[in-house]
C-alpha positions, 0 to 999 in steps of 0.5 A, a space after each residue: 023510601 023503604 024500610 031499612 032494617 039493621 043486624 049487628 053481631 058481636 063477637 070477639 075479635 079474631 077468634 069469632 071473625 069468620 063465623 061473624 063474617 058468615 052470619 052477616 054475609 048469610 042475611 044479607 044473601 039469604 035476603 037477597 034470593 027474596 028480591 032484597 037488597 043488603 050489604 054486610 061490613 063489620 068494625 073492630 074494638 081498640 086494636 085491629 081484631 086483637 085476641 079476644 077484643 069485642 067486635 061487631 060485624 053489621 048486616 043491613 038490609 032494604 026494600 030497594 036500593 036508594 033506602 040501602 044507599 041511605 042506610 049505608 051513609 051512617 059509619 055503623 047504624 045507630 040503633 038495629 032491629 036485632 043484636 046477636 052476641 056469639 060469646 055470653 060471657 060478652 054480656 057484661 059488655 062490649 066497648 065500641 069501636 071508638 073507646 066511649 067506655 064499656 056499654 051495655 050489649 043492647 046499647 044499640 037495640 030498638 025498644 021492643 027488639 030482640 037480643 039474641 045469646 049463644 049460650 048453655 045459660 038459660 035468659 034468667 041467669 044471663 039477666 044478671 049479668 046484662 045491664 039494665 035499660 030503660 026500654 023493654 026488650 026480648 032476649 032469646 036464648 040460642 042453646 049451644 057452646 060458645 063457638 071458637 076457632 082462632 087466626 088460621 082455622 074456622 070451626 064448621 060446628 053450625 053456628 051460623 046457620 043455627 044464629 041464621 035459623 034464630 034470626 028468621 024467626 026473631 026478625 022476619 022482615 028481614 029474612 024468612 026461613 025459607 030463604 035461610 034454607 035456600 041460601 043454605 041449599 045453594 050456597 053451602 050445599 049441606 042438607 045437615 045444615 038446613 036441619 040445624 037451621 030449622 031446629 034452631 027455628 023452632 026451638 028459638 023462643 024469646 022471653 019479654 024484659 020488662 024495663 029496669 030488669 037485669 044487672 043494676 051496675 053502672 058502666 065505665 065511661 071515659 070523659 072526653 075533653 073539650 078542644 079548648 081544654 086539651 093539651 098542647 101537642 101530641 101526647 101521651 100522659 106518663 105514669 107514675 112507677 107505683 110501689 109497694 102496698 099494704 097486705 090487709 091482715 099483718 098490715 105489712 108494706 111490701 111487694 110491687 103494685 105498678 101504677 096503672 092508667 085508670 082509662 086503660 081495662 082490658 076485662 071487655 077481652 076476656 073469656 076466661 080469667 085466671 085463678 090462682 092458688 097461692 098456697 101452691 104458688 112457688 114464686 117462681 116469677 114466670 107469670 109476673 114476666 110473661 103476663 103481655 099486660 103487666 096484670 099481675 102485682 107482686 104481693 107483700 108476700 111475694 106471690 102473685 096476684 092478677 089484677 082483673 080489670 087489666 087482665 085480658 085472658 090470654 092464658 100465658 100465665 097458665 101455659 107457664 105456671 109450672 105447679 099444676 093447678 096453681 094458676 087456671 083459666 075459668 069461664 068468665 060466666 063463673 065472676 061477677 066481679 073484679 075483686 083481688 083474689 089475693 086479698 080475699 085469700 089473705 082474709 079467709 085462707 081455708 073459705 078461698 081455697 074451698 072457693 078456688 076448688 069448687 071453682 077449678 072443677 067448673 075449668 074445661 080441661 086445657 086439652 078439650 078448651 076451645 078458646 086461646 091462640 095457642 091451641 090451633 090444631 084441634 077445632 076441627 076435633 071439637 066441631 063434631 062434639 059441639 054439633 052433637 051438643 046443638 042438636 040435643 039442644 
């Protein structure tokens, strides 16, 4: 037998497919012009590729073909020589495929190998937010923006070749960048391309995490029963309506907060999250009826306050916000927490409302945001000014 070596890149569902799929497919025909053999496959996170859920795209590459047909017996590998992850704010966790709760973004990754971020954040600052391991590691950093494109529309701004540059140098063995150039060369046929492979190689300079470095918090995990525990039938657990609750400063019992199923976290989603401004909010109703998950609780004060471990991100509830500024998505980068917003705004108005405008001017305006269903005829536009960005590195 061989030596079989496995790549995993997450990425978020839908938005991140083709360049997930592009990357994979890369490494394993880059790897193929050097007498290899691969192949590449990816899996999905609760729900077919939905908006935004974690997603992972494999490439496993062999020596010879009978060490491939081995490795292609396991339903995704089990430990991989190289993690990629196409969106940083996704280093706060990933969940699998198969809902084991929220894990660590190098869950997978041998001891000693290399996890590799696309991100404008340097290794330190993402350290705070990547979860602690017992083993050591190297993280290296790809400079670049987060690449989004969405169903219909892939956006050709480089990051596969750039990801594809950064793995030849992280991880040789399974493909050179020799043969990276040349797959580019033959394949896409893009000498501009081949540039950015070679740039993203020689910039690509991974730093050691020492064992117990990085964000100390605990994952979610779900409990699975036993079968001789479980219940009769086919079925689901109902919950409870919920009902109103107490605001933590007049201690008055009012609003709405619907109970929510403790196992069911949509934050793994999100790349941005909403901030609200409830100073400004008019109580008009539209993001409470229009939120797809119900995030949103009607406060004893009648606003609205969303609740950020059943946000997903989407975004609606800004589209239909119609005070400006009184609802904005944010980069997930600026959080370190799920903490009520509401709450805090109730305990300090005048310290929130400074902390919700030096947070809104980290906001990319709606016009230049790359990230959201909703907006599908501009990635094209954005291509030009992304590539300009990686190539200043």
């Amino acid at each position: 037998m061989g030596k079989l070596f496995a790549v995993e890149i997450i990425y978020r569902g839908v938005f991140q497919k083709t360049l997930a799929k592009n990357i994979t497919r890369g490494i394993v025909l880059a790897a193929r012009d050097e007498g290899k053999f691969g192949l590449s496959f990816g899996r999905y996170g609760d729900s077919p590729e939905r908006n935004g859920i974690p997603a992972k795209s494999f490439a496993i590459v062999a020596d010879d073909e009978l060490t491939l047909e081995a490795g292609m017996a396991q339903y995704e590998p089990k430990q991989v020589d190289l993690t990629v992850v196409l969106d940083d704010t996704l280093c706060k966790g990933a969940e699998s495929w198969a809902w084991y709760g929220l894990q660590p973004v190098h869950h997978a990754l041998k001891p000693g190998s290399t996890l590799v971020v696309v991100s404008l954040q340097d290794a330190p600052a993402l350290l705070k937010t990547i979860h602690r391991r017992e083993e050591p590691y190297k993280l290296g950093v790809l400079k670049g923006v987060t690449s989004f494109s969405g169903m219909w529309v892939y956006k050709d701004d480089h990051t596969d070749v750039r990801v594809l540059g950064a793995i030849a140098k992280a991880l040789p063995e399974v493909v050179s960048l020799k043969a990276v150039e040349q797959f580019i060369t033959e394949k896409l046929k893009n000498a501009l391309k081949v540039t950015s492979a070679k740039t993203a190689y020689d910039r690509f300079k991974p730093m050691d995490v020492k064992p117990g470095e990085g964000n100390p918090e605990e994952t979610f995990k779900f409990e699975f029963p036993g079968w001789t525990n479980m219940r009769q039938g086919v079925s689901i657990k109902g919950q409870p309506q919920g009902g109103p609750y107490r605001d933590p400063v007049s201690l008055e019992v009012g609003g709405f907060r619907p109970a929510r199923n403790e196992l069911f976290k949509k934050y793994s989603t999100r790349t941005e999250r909403p901030v609200v401004n409830f100073a400004t909010c008019t109580k008009c109703t539209l993001c409470w009826l229009n939120c797809p998950d119900a995030s949103f609780d009607v406060t004893p004060d009648k606003t609205y306050d969303a609740n950020l471990e059943a946000c997903c991100g989407c975004g609606v509830c800004e589209a239909v916000c119609p005070v400006e500024n009184c609802i904005t998505m944010v980069n997930e980068s600026q959080f370190t927490d799920n903490k009520s917003q509401w709450v805090a705004y109730r305990e300090d108005k005048d310290a929130y409302l400074k902390w919700l405008e030096k947070t809104i001017k980290s906001a990319e305006p709606v016009e230049k945001r790359s990230y959201g269903f909703r907006y599908r005829g501009q990635y094209k536009e954005q291509a030009e000014e992304a590539l300009e960005i990686a190539q200043r590195g």
